[in-house]
N, C-alpha and C positions, 0 to 999 in steps of 0.2 A: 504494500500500500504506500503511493504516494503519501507524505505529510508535508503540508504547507507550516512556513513559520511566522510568527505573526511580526518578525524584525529581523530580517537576512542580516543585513547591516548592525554591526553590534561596535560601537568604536571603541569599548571599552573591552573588545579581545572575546569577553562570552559568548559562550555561545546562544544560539536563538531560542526561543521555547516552542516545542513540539506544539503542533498542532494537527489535529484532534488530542486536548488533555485525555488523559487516562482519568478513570471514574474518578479512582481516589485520589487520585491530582486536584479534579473540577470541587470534589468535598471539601477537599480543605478550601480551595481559594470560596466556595460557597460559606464557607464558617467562620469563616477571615470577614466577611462581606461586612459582619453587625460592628467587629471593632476587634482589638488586638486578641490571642488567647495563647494557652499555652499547650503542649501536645494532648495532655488528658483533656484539657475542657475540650479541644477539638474532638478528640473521642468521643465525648457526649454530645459535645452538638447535635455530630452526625446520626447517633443513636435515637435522641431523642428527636431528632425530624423524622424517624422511622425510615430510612436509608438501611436495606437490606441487603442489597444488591454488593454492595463494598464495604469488605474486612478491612478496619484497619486496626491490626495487632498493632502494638507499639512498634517491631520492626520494619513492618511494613511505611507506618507512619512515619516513621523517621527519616528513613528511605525518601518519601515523599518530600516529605521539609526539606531534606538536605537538596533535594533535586531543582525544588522550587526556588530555594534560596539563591542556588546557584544558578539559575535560569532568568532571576530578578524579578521573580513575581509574588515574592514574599519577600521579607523583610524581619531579621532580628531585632529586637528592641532593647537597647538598654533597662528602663524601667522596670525590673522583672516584679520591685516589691507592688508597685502601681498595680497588678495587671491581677484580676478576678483570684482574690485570696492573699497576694504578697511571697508567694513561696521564695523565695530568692534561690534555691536549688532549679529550679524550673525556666527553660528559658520560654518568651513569649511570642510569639511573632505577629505583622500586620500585612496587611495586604498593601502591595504597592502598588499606584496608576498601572504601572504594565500587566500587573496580574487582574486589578479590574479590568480591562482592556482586552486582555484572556480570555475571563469569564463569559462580558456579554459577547464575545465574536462566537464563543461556546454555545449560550444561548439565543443568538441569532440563527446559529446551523442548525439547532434543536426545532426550532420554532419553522425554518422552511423544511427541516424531513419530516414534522407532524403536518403541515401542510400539503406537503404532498404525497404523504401516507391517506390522510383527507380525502383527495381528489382522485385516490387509487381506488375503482369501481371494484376492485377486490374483495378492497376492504371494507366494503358498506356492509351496513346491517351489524357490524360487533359494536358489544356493549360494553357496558362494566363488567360483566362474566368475561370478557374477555380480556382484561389486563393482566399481567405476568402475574401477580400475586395469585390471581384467580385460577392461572391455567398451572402453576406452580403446587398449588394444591388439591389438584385430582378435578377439576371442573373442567370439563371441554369445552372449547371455544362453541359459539354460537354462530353459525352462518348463515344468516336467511336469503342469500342470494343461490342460483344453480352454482352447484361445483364447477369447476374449471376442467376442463376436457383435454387432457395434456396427452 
């Protein structure tokens, strides 16, 4: 698969940031989004938005951070005692313009493949029974149009 990057040009040597983010890439910069946190509140964020689809073990997550940081779409922060509880063992991090920048070009592509998953006569006629959670748990999709004739 080709990947586009959202800044070939990097003058300061970095390299560019992948695009299409990986899920758990898009989660953290999505939990970055409210204000600064640090790797476990990120953990919870995502948990508590009910994001099921993407583990992030603390390796995995860090992995993440570290990728992000290096990529310039996050941001270490000084302030660690500032930041949701003060732990000063815990580093924090924020989202920076480039990684807001990330996000919405993320959920711009989002937003034209439901669009055009929409307009896909395919797809007409699925419901709610038919989103991943649903067909994830033993529920067959629903098609009310003739099958496809392949």
């Amino acid at each position: 698969m080709d990947r586009r990057t959202l800044d070939d040009t990097r003058a300061d040597g970095r390299r560019a940031a992948p695009l299409p983010l990986t899920p758990a890439a898009l989660q953290v910069l999505v939990a970055l989004g409210d204000g600064p946190r640090h790797g476990y509140a990120i953990m919870r964020h995502v948990v508590a938005r009910g994001v099921r689809d993407v583990a992030l073990a603390p390796g995995t997550l860090y992995r993440v951070l570290d990728r992000l940081r290096g990529d310039g779409l996050i941001a270490e922060i000084d302030a660690r005692p500032a930041v949701e509880g003060g732990d000063t063992r815990r580093r924090s991090y924020r989202l920076t313009e480039r990684g807001r920048q990330a996000a919405l070009t993320e959920k711009h592509r989002f937003v034209a493949l439901i669009a055009a998953m929409d307009a896909t006569t395919l797809l007409h006629g699925w419901g709610a029974a038919d989103t991943p959670h649903a067909i994830r748990h033993g529920q067959a999709p629903r098609q009310e149009e003739a099958p496809c004739a392949d």
